[in-house]
N, C-alpha and C positions, 0 to 999 in steps of 0.2 A: 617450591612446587608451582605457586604460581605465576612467576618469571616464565618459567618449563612451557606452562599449558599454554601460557600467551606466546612463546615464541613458537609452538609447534602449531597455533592456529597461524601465525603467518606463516610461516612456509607451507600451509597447504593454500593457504590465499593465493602466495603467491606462487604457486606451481601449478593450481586450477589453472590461474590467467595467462602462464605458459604454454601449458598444454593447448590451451583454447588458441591462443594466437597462433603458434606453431601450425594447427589443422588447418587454420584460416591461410596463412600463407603459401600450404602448399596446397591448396587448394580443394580439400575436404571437406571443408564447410563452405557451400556454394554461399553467393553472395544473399541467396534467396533465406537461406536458413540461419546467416546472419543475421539477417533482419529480423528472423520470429526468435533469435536466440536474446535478442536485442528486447526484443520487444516481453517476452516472459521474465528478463530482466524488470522492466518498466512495471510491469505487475504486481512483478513479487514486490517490490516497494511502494506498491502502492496499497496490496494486502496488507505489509507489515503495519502500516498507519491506522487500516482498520481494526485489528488486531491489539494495537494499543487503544480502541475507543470501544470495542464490543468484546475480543478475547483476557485484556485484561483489566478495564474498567466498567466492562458490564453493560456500557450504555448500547441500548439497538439502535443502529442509525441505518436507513435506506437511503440516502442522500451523499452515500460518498462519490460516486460519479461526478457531480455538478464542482464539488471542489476540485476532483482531475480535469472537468473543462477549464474553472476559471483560471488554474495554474496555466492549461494547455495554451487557453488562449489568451492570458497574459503573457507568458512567454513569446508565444508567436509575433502577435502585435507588437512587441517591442525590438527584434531581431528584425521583422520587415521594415519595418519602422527605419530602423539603423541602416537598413541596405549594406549589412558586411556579411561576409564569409570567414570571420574571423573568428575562431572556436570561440574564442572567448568572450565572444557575446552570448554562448550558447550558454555558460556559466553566467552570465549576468541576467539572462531569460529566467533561468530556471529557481534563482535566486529570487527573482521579482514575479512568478510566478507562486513560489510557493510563502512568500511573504504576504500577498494579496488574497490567496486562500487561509490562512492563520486571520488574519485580520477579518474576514467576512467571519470564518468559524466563530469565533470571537463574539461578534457583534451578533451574530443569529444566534449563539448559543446561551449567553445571558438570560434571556426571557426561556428557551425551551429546555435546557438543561434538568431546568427546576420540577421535569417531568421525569414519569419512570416509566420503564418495562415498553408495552404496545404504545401508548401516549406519545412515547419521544421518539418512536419508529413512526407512526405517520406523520410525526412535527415535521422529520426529517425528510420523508416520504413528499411533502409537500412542500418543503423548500428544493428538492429536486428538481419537481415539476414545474417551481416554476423559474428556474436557470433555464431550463429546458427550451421554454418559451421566451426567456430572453435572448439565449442564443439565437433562435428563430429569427428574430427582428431586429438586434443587436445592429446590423446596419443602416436601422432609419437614424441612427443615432452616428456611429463610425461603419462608414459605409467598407474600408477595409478589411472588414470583420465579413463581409459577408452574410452573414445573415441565416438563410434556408436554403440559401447556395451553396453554401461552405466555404470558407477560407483559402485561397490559394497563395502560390506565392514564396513562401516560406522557407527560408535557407535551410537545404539539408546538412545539417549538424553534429545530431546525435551520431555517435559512432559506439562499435563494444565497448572500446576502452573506458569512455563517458558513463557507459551503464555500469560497464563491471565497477569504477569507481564509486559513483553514489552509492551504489547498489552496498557496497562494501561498507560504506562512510554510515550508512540507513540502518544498516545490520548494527555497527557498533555502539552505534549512537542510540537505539533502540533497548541494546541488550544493558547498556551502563545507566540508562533509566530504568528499566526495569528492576535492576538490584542497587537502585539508592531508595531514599526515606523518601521517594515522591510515587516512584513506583510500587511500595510498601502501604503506602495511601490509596493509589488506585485499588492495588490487589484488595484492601479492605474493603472498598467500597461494593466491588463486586460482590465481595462474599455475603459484607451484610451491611446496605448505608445505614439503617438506623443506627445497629451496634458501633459503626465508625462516628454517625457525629455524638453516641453516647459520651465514646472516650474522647472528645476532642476534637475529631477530624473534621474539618471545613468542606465536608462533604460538596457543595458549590462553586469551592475555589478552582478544589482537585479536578471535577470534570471537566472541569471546560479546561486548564490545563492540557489533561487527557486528551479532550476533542480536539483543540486547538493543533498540535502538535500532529496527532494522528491527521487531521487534516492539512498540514504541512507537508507530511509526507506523500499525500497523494496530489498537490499543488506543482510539487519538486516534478513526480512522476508523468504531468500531465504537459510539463514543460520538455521537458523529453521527449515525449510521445508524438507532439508537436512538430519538432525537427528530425525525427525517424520518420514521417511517410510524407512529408512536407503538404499535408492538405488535412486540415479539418469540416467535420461537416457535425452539426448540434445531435445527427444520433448517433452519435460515435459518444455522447455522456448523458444516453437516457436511466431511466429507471434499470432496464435489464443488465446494463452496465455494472450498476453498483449490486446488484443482485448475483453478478460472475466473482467478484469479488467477493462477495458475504460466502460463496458456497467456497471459494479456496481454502478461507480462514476456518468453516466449519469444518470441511472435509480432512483438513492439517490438524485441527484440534484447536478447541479456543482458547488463547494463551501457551501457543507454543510456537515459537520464534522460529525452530527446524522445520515445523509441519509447513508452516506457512510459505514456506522460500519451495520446500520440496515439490508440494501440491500447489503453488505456482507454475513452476515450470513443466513438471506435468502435465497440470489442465493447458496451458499455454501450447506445448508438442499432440496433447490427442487432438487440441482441436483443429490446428492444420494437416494430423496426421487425417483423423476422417475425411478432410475436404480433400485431400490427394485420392484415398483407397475410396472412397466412395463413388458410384457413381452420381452425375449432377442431376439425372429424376426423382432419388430418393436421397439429395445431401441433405435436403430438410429436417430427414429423419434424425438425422444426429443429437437437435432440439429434445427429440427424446430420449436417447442415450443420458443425457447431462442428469434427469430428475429421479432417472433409473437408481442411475450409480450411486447418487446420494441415499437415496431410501437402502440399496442394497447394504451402503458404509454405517448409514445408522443404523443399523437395525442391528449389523455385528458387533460394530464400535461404535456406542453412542456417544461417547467423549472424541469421537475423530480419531484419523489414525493414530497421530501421535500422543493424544490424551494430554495433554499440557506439557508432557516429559521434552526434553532437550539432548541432542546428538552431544555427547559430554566434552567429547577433545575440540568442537567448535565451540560451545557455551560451559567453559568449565564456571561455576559458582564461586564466588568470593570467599575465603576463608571466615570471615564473617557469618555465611550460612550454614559453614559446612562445623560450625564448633557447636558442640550442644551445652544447651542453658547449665548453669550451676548452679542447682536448688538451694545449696546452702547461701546462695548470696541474695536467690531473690526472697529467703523467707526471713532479711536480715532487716 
């Protein structure tokens, strides 16, 4: 059965990314809606990252943007750098983007981890702010970088195929931590860190763990992002950034891998679908659309659409989960 469920998520895998190329080539999907097809890709992985640090380990971070810059613009600067067109530096960008974000994660996360709840939202809150500001001036230092200018320059690379991949690699890699003894850690933590480091759990180790990797993921995404519009500028990863982000994972449900990919590419299509159908006297207005629709969803569904549940034929559970305990062994 589980051979079955794994073989029938690839062929929907890999018949999504049929279908998708196929409209692409005969030309149904304009080059323009590749791009935001492209780019709601780049999201949703970068949602899934926070979804490991706030929907399944509990921690509130408001600082996930600054790690999609440093990814964004370590990637960049290392491709420019290169001066090739060679995809395969775009895989070696994205690589040493999202390795330079794990490492900074890392290293900030040590001292603030140690905090809970509001605390380690404004810790984070504030190391946002001040990426933010280093982007800003980032050129008195590497003038390449641009600065308040913004980044130009930068080989366009990212292509679907590039996203649908990670994006794919982000999903599995996500979902087979989730169901080992690490993700069993985090999930405890959320629910209740005292009760976890009662029984053992290195409650310390695990989140930054958690953080580290969740911010990998949006490191990877930022390098991406990067080589999809080939120009960066520092509020392309401010606060509201990481903020569109927080509202995906809630609005998907915290801790559900489906909601998050779904409500992704969702929020990703209304938002260019308003900037088409609207007029531009009143596109501003759409800013208030975004806070509506949240309040509307919580109020129905306070656990988010999908309430932590999982779309079953793409995330079938380990036979592992699915056997129930045998009281006579644990009362032996």
């Amino acid at each position: 059965m589980k051979r079955l469920a794994t073989l029938r998520s690839i062929v929907i895998v890999v018949a999504v990314y049929v279908v998708l190329q196929v409209l692409i080539s005969l030309g149904l999907i304009n080059p323009y809606w590749q791009q935001i097809l492209s780019f709601a890709g780049i999201m949703a992985i970068s949602a899934l990252g926070l979804n490991l640090i706030y929907g399944f380990t509990g921690q509130f971070s408001l600082g996930h943007a600054a790690f999609y810059g440093i990814g964004a613009y370590a990637a960049a600067y290392l491709s420019k750098s290169i001066q090739s067109t060679n995809p395969l530096i775009l895989l070696l960008g994205i690589i040493c983007g999202g390795i330079l974000a794990g490492v900074v994660a890392f290293l900030i996360g040590l001292p603030i981890l140690r905090l809970r709840s509001d605390y380690l939202g404004i810790a984070t809150l504030g190391f946002g702010i001040i990426m933010k500001i280093v982007f800003d001036n980032a050129d008195a230092i590497i003038p390449s970088l641009g600065g308040s200018r913004g980044m130009t320059g930068i080989p366009r690379l990212t292509s679907f195929a590039w996203v649908f991949a990670v994006f794919v690699l982000g999903i599995i890699i996500l979902r087979n931590l989730v169901f080992s003894s690490i993700g069993r850690a985090l999930v405890s933590i959320r629910e209740d860190e005292v009760a976890s480091e009662a029984v053992g759990v290195n409650t310390t180790k695990y989140k930054t763990i958690g953080f580290v990797i969740g911010c990998i993921y949006a490191g990877v995404a930022g390098g991406l992002y990067a080589h999809l519009y080939s120009f960066l500028h520092p509020s392309n990863f401010d606060f509201l950034k990481s903020i569109d982000v927080l509202l995906i994972i809630v609005l998907g449900g915290l801790g559900s891998i489906s909601g998050t990919i779904i409500i992704a590419f969702a929020w990703t299509f209304l938002l260019e679908g308003l900037r088409v159908i609207l007029p531009e006297a009143i596109l501003d207005w759409r800013l208030v659309i975004y806070p509506l629709l949240l309040i509307i969803v919580m109020l129905i569904r306070p656990k988010g659409i999908f309430g932590g549940r999982e779309i079953k034929f793409l995330f079938p559970k380990p036979e592992s989960f699915k056997t129930p305990i045998n009281r006579s062994e644990t009362s032996k």
